[in-house]
Backbone as CSV, one residue per row, in Angstrom:
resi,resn,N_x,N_y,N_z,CA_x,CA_y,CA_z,C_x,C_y,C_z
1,UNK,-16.948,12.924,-6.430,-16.175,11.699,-6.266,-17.091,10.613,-5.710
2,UNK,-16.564,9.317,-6.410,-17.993,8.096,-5.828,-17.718,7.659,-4.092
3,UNK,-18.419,7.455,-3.419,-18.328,7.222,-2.237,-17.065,6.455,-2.026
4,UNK,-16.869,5.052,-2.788,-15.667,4.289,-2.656,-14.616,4.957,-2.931
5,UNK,-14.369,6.262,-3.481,-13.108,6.720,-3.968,-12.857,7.577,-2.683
6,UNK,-13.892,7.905,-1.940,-13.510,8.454,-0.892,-13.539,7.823,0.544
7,UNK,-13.584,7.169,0.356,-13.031,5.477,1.701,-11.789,5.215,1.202
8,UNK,-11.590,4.718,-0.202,-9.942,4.568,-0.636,-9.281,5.741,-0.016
9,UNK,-9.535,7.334,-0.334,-8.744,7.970,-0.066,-8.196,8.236,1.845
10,UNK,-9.637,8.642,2.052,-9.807,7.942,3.473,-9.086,6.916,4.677
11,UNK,-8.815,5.952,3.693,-7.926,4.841,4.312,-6.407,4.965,3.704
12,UNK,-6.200,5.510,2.818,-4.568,5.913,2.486,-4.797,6.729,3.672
13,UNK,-4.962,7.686,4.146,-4.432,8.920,4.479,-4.962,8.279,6.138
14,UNK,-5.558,7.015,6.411,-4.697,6.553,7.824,-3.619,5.963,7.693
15,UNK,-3.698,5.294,6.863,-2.801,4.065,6.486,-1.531,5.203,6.656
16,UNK,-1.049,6.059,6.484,0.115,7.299,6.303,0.119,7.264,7.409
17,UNK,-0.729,8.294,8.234,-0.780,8.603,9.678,-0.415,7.602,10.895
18,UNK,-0.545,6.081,10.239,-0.100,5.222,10.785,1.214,4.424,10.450
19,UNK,1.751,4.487,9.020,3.414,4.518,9.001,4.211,5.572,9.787
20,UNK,3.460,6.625,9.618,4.111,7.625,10.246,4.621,7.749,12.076
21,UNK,3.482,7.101,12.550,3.102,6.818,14.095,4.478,5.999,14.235
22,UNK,4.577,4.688,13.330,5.469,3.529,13.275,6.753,3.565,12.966
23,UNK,7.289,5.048,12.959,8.672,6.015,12.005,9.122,5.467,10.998
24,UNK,8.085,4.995,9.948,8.220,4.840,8.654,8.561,6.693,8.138
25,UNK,9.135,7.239,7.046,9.540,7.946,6.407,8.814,7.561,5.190
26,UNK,7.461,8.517,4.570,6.910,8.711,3.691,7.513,9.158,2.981
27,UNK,8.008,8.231,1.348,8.740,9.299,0.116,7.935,9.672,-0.533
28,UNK,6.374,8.889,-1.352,5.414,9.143,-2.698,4.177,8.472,-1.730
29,UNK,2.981,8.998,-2.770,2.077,9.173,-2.390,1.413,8.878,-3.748
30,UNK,0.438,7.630,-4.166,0.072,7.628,-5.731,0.897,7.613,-6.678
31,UNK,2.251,7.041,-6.100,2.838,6.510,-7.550,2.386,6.127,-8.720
32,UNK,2.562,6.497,-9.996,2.132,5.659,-11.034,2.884,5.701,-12.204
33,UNK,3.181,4.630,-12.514,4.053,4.166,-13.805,3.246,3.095,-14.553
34,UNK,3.147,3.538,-15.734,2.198,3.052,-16.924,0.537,2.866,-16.031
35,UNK,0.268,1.493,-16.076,-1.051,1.269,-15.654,-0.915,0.630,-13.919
36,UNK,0.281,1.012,-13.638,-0.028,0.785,-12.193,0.532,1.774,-10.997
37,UNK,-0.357,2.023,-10.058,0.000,2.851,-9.026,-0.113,2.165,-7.912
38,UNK,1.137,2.950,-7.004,1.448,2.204,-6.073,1.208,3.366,-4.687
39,UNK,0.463,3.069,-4.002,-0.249,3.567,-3.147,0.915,4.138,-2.054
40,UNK,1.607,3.691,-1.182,2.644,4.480,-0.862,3.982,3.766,-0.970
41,UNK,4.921,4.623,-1.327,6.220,4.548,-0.631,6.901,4.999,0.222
42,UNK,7.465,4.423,1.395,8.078,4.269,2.693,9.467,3.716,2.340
43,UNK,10.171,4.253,3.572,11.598,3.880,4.070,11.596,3.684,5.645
44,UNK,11.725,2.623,5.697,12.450,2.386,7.359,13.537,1.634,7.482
45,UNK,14.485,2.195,8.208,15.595,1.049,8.416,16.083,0.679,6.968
46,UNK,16.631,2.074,6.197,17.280,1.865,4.866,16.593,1.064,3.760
47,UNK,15.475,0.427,4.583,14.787,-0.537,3.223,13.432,0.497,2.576
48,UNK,13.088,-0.118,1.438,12.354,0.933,0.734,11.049,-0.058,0.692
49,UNK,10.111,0.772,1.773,8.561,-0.672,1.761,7.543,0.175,0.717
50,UNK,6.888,-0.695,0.167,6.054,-0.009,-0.780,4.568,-0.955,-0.647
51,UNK,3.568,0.061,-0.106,2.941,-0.001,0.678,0.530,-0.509,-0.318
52,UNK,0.743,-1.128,-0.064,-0.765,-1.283,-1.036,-1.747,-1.032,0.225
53,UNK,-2.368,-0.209,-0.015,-4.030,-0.025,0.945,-5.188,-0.409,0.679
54,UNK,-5.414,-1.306,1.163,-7.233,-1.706,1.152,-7.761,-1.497,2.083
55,UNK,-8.947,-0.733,1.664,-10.098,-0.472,2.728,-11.497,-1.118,2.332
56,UNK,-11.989,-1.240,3.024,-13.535,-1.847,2.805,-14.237,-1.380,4.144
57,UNK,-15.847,-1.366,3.877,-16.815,-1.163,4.653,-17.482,-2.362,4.877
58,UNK,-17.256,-3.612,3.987,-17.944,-4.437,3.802,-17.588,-5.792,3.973
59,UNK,-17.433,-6.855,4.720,-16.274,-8.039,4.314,-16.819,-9.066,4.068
60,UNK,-18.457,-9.104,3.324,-18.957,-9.881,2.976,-18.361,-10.659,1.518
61,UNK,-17.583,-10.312,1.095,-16.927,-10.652,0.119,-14.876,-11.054,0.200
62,UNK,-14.980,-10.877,1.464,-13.606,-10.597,1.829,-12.633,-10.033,2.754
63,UNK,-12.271,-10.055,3.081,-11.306,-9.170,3.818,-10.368,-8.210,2.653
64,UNK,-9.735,-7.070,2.829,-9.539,-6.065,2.449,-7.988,-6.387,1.344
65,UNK,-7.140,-7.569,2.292,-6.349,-8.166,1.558,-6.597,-9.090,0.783
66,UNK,-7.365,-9.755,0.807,-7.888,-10.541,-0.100,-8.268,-10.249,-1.710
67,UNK,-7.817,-8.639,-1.450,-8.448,-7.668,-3.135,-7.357,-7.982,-3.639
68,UNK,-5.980,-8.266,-3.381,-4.185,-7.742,-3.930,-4.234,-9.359,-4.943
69,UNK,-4.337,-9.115,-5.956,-4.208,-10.803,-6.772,-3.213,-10.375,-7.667
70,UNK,-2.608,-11.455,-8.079,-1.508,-11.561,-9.054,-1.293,-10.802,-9.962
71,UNK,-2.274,-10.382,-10.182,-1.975,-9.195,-11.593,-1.908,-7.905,-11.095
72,UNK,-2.111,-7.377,-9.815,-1.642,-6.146,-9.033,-0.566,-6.668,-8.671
73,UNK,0.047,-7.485,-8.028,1.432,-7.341,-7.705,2.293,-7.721,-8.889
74,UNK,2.154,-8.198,-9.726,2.869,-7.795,-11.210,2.553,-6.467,-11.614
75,UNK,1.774,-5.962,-11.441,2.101,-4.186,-11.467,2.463,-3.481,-10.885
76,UNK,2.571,-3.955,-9.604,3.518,-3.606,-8.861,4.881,-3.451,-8.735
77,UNK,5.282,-4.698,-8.776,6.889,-4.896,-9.055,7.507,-4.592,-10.735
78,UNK,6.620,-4.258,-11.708,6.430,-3.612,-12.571,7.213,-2.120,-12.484
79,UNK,6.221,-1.376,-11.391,6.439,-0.303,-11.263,7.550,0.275,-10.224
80,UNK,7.885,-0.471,-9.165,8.721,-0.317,-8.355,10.422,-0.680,-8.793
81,UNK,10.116,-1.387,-10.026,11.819,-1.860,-10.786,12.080,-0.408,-11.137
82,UNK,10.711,0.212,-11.799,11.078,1.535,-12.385,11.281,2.920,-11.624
83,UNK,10.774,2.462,-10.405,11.246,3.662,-9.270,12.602,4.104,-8.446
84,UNK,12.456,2.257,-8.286,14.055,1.872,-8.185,14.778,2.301,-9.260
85,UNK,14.895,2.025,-10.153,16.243,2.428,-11.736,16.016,4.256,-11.437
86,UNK,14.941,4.515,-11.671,14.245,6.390,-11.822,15.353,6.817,-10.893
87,UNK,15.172,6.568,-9.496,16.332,6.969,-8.707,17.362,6.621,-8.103
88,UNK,17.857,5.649,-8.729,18.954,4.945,-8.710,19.044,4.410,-6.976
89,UNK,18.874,3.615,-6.590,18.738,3.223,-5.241,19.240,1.859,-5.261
90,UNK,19.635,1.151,-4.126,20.407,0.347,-4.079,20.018,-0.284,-2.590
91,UNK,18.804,-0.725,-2.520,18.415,-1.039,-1.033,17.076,-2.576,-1.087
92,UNK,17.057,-2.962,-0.172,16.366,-4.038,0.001,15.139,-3.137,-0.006
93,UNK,14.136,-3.880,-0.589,12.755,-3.976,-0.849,11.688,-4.235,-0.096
94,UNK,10.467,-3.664,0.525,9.528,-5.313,1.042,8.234,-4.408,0.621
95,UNK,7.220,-5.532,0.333,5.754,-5.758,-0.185,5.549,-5.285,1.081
96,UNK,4.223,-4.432,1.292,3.169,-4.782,2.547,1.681,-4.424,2.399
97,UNK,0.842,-4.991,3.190,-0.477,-4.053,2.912,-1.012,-3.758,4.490
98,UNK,-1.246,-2.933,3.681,-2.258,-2.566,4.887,-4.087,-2.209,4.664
99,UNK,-4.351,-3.511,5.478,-5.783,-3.422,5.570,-6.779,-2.848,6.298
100,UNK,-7.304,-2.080,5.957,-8.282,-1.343,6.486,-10.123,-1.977,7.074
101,UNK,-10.150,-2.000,8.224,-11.867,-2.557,8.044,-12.486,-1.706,8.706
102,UNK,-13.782,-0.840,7.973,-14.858,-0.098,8.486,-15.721,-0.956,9.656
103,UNK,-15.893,-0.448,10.830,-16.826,-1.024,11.670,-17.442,0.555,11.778
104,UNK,-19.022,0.190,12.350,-20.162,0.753,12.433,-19.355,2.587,12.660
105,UNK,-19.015,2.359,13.618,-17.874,4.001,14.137,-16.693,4.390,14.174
106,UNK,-15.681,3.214,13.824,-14.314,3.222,14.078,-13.432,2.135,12.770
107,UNK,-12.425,2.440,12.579,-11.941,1.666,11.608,-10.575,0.625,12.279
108,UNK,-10.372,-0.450,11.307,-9.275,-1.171,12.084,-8.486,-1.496,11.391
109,UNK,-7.010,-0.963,11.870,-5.886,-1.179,10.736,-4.962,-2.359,11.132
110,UNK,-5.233,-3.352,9.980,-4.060,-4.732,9.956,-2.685,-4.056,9.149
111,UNK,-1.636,-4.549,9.684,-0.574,-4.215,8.798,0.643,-5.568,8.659
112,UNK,0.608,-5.840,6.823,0.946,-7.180,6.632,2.435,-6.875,5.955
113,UNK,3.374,-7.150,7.302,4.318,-7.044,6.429,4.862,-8.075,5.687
114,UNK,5.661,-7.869,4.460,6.323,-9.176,3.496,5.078,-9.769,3.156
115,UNK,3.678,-8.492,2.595,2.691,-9.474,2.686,2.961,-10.663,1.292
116,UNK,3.628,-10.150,0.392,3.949,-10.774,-0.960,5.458,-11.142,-1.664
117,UNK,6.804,-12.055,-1.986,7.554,-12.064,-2.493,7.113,-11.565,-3.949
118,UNK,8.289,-11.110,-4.788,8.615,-11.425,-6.271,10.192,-11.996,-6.473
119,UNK,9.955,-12.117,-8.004,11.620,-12.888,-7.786,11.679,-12.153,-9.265
């Protein structure tokens, strides 16, 4: 596996450990419907958050949220209409990300909620 695939994975699996800390209720893990996957889905407080992770080592190009552009969150809400219908659910929604930043020994987790509307 390429180094970056294992920092992505890496940073999902805080990014979890830290909904979890926050009594988010983990449902999926790598959702994917057609060409888009959706990194986690969560429930807190009856709403269904569906969760995008960026990690980086690097922020010479960015910060970690700064990766989520228009054509991921149209695959997103893409895929989440279809998770929603798949299991028939009937609950408010919210976007979030959570950003990950590598420092030299330790990592630092931002967490953006409502980081994005759709309509």
């Amino acid at each position: 596996m390429a180094k970056h695939n294992d920092l992505g994975k890496l940073g999902e699996d805080l990014a979890v450990n830290y909904l979890r800390d926050q009594g988010y209720d983990i449902l999926e893990r790598n959702w994917v419907f057609q060409k888009a996957e959706i990194d986690i889905i969560a429930q807190k407080n009856e709403a269904l958050i569906i969760v995008e992770v960026k990690t980086r080592s690097n922020l010479e190009f960015g910060n970690p949220q700064d990766f989520v552009n228009p054509k991921k969150i149209k695959l997103l809400v893409k895929a989440v209409n279809e998770y929603v219908t798949l299991n028939d659910l009937d609950c408010n929604t919210r976007f979030d990300i959570i950003a990950i930043k590598k420092d030299a020994t330790k990592y630092e987790i931002e967490h953006l909620q409502d980081a994005f509307y759709y309509f």
